[in-house]
N, C-alpha and C positions, 0 to 999 in steps of 0.2 A: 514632726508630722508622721514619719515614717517609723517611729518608735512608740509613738500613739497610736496609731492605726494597724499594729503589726505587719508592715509592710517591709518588704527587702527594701534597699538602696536603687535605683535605679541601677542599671550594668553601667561597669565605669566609673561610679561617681567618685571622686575625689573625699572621700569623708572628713579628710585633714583641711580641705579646703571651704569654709564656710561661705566666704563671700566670693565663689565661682556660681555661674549661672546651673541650674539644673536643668540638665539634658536629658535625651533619651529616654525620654517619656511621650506619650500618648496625650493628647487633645482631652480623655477624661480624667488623666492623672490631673492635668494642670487646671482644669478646672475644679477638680476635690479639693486641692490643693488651696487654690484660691477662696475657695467656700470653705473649707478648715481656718483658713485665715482672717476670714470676714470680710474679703474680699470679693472679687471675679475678674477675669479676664477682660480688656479694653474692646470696646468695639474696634471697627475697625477706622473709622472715624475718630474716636478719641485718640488710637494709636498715632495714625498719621499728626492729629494736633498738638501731642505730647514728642514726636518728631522735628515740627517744624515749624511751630509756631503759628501764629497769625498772619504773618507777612506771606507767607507763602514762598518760602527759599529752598532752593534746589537742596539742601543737606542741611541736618542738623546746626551747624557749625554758620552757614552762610549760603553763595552762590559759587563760586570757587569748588572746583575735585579738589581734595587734598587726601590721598591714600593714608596720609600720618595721621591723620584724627581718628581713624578709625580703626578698628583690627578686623581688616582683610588681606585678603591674598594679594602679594604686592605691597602692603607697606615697608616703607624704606629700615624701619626701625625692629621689626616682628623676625628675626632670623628663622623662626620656627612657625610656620603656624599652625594656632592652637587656642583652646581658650583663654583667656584673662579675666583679673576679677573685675564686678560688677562696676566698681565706680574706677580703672582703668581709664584712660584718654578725655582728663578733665577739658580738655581745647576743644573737643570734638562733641562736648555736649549742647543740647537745644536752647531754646529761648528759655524755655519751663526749666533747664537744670537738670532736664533728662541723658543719661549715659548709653552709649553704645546704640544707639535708636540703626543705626547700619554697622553693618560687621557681628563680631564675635558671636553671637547666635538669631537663628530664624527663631521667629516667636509669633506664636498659635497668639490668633485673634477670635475672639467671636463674630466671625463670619460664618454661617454655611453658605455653603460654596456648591452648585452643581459641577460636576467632572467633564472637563472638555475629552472627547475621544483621546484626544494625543494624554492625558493625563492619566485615562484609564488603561491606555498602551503600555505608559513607562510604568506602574506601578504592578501590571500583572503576574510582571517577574520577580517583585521586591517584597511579596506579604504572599502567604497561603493561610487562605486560600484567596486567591486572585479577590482583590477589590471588583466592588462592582455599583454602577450607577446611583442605586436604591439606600445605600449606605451612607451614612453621613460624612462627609467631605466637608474638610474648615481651610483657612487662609492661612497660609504662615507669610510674614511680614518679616523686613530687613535685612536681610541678607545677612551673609555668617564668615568667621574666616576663613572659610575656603574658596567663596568669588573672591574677586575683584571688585572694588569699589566701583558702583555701573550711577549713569547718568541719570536714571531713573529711580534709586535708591529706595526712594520713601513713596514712592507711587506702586512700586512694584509688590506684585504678591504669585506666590504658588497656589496650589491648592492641594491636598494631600486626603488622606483617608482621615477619618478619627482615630484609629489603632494603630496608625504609622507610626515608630519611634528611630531616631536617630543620635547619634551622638552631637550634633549642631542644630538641633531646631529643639527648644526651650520656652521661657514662657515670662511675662512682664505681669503682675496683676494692677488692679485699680479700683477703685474705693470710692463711692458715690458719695457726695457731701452729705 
């Protein structure tokens, strides 16, 4: 993609590493990215379904926390943490056979999202020039290895600018039949 498109590497990226998730990217890279693929981005609906199936179970995996299925902060197994590659912690995958749906990176949904005040607070200091209301704001989903596996997991979301980029918030695509 990035060699098509004459595009740099994302900062950071592993180039040795093919099957690590791609980070630190922007809400439109991973959408290009997705549509270069023939692809796009999960609602946010289809995200949590490909999380957790039909049943409606608190984690990927089951009803049960279990920090080991997943790579977060706190797993018993993880001495470092950091990312892993994408099909990583086969125990901890969905009903569907989906990996990593919590932990090792937040991942941009197609959601827009309006900015609650406390959102446009934390991020005035983190992007210049300051985010602002009117701007497009998406979801990121799942949490990354740097929480903690939370009881909420697959419920929970942030909201973030579209031009936000991180080293843990990445991107899942999906493929309409």
């Amino acid at each position: 993609f990035c060699r098509e498109r004459g595009r740099p590497l994302p900062d950071d990226f592993p180039a040795d590493r093919p099957n690590y998730p791609v980070v630190n990217i922007t809400y439109v890279d991973a959408q290009e990215f997705a549509r270069w693929a023939g692809k796009r981005l999960p609602t946010a609906l289809e995200w949590e379904k490909a999380a957790h199936g039909t049943d409606g179970r608190l984690f990927p995996w089951g009803n049960q926390a279990d920090s080991g299925r997943a790579n977060v902060k706190g797993n018993p197994i993880q001495q470092t943490p950091e990312l892993v590659p994408v099909d990583s912690f086969p125990d901890g995958a969905s009903p569907l056979g989906a990996r990593n749906m919590v932990g090792n990176a937040w991942e941009f949904v197609d959601q827009f999202q309006t900015p609650s005040p406390g959102a446009l607070e934390t991020f005035k200091t983190l992007l210049e020039p300051p985010p602002t209301a009117t701007e497009p704001w998406y979801t990121i989903r799942g949490g990354s290895y740097m929480e903690p596996l939370a009881d909420n997991a697959l419920w929970d979301f942030f909201t973030v600018p579209a031009r936000y980029r991180r080293t843990n918030i990445g991107f899942r695509c999906a493929k309409s039949p």
